[in-house]
N, C-alpha and C positions, 0 to 999 in steps of 0.2 A: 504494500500500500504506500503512496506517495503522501509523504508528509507537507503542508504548504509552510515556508516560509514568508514572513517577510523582511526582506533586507533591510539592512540597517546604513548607518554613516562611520562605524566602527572604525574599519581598516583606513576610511578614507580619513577620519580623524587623527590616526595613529599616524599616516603620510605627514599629514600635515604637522603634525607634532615634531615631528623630524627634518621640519625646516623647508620643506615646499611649497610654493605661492600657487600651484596650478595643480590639480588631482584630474584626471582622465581615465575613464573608466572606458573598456574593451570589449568587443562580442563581438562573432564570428557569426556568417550564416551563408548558407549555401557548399557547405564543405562537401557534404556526401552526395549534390545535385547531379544529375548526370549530362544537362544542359545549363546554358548559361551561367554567369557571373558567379565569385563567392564574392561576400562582402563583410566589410570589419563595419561597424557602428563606434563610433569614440562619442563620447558624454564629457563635458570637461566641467569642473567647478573650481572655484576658487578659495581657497584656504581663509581666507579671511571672511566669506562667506558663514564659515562652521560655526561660530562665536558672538555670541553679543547678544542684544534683545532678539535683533530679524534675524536668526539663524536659520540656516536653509534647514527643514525635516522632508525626510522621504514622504518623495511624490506619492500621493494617493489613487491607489491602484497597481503601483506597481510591483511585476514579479519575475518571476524568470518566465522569459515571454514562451515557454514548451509549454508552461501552464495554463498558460489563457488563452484564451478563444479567440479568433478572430477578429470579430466584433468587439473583444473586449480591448484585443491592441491597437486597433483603428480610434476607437473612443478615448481613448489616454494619448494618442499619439502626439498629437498640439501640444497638450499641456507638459509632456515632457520635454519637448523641446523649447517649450518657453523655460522650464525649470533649470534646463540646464545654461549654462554663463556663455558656452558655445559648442554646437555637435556639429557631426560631419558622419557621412556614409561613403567608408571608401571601396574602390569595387579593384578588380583581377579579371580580365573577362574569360572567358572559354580560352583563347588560342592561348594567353598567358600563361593560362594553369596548363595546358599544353607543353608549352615549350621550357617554365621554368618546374612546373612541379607543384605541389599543392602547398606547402610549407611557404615557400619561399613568396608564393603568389600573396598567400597572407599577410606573410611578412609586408609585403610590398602597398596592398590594401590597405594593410595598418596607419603606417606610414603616411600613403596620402590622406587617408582622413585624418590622422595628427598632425600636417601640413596645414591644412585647411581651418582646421578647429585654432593652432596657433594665430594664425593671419588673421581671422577674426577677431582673437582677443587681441589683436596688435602689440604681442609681446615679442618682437623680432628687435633683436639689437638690445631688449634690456635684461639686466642682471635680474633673472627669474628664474626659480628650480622648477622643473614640473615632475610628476612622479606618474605614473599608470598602472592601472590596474589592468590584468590580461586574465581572463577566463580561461579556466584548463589549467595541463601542466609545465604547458611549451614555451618559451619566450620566443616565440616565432619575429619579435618586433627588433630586438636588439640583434637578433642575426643578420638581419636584412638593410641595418641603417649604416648607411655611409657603400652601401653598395651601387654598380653604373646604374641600374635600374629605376633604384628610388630616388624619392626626392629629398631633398636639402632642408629638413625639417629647420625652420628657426632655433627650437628648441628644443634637442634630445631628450626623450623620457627615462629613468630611471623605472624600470618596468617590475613590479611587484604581479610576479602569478598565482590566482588563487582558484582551487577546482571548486567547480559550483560557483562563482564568483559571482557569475546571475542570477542566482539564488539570495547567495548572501549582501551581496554590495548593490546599495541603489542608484550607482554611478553605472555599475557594468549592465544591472537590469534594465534602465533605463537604455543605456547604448544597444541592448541587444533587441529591444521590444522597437526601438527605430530601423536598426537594421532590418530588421525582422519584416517590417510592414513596407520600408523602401524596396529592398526585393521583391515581395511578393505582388506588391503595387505592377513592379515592371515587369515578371513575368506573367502575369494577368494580361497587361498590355502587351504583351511580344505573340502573348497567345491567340490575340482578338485577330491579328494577322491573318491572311487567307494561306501565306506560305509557312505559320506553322501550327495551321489550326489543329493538323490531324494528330499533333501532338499530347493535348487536351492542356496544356499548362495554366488555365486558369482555377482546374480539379488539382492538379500536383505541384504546379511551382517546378519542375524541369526536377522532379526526383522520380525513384524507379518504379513508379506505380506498375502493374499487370498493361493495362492500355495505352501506357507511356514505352512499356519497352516493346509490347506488338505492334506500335506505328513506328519502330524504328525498324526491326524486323520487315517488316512489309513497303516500309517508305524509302530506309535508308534515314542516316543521321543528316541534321540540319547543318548550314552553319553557323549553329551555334550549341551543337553538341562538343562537348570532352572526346575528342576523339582518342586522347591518351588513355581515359575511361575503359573501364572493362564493359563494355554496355549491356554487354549479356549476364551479368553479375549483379546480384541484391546488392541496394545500395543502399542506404538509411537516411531516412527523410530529418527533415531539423524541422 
């Protein structure tokens, strides 16, 4: 039986304890897809935020977005992104995750949405620590930065990984219930398409559903399947 959480501002307070002006929380989605993009969700708050009378408290509603319904991440979606101080949804498309590998694709994902989430807070050029939180057990983010591929983050994270971190952290939940719904948002639209309707992607989201992998079978992959993918192989939906 699944137990529900909900996350807290714990870890992210402890960050901040330790001397960081910026906390970034992390979620991944589209890992196990057998079409289209994977994507990193970043949530960013600010440590001075944590404290005082207006202290930020977790967003209401939020959880680990596996747990909620559709409808319930569509309806929270605005208000976490007004919650948060600045997000960003970074993607890896199909040929990417192709040609560099799924790891590193993340990596890369990461990255451009902590690009972006920086630039926003306009903290390029100043003496700012930022710290991140990464969901799981892999720092996929620090492998990937200062590599040809990625971009020239203003400001490198010190990356804290923690499993279930969508669970527990309402910085990572929050980033993963965005990711979650920017995805699913465009593979609904990539499905409305006449060239990948027989796909059904607005029933699966480009994972291995039975009718997803017999229109592959019978159609041929798109392009915008993983062709590095085993496509004939259970794949596990997020």
């Amino acid at each position: 039986m699944t137990v529900s959480v909900t996350p807290t501002l714990q870890l992210e307070s402890e960050i901040a304890a330790q001397g960081y002006d910026v906390i970034v929380g992390f979620d991944e989605v589209g890992r196990g897809s057998l079409a289209g993009p994977v994507m990193v969700g970043a949530a960013a708050i600010r440590a001075a935020d944590l404290a005082g009378p207006d202290a930020l408290h977790v967003p209401e509603g939020v959880a680990d977005s596996k747990m909620l319904t559709e409808h319930r991440r569509e309806a929270i979606f605005e208000s976490l992104k007004s919650w948060s101080a600045s997000w960003a949804v970074g993607a890896a498309s199909n040929a990417e995750i192709d040609e560099w590998g799924i790891s590193y694709a993340l990596g890369v994902a990461a990255l451009r949405a902590l690009d972006e989430v920086e630039r926003t807070l306009g903290i390029a050029g100043q003496p700012v620590k930022v710290g991140a939180i990464l969901d799981g057990p892999n720092d996929y983010i620090t492998k990937a930065l200062g590599t040809f591929d990625a971009p020239d983050v203003p400001v490198p994270a010190k990356v804290t990984t923690k499993v279930k971190g969508d669970r527990y952290c309402a910085t990572v939940a929050t980033a993963a219930v965005i990711a979650k719904v920017t995805r699913d948002r465009l593979m609904i639209e990539l499905g409305e398409r006449p060239e990948y309707a027989v796909y059904e992607w607005q029933r699966n989201k480009g994972y291995g559903s039975a009718a997803h992998r017999e229109a592959i079978a019978v159609h041929g992959p798109s392009d915008l399947h993983r062709l590095s993918w085993h496509l004939g192989v259970s794949a596990r939906g997020q």
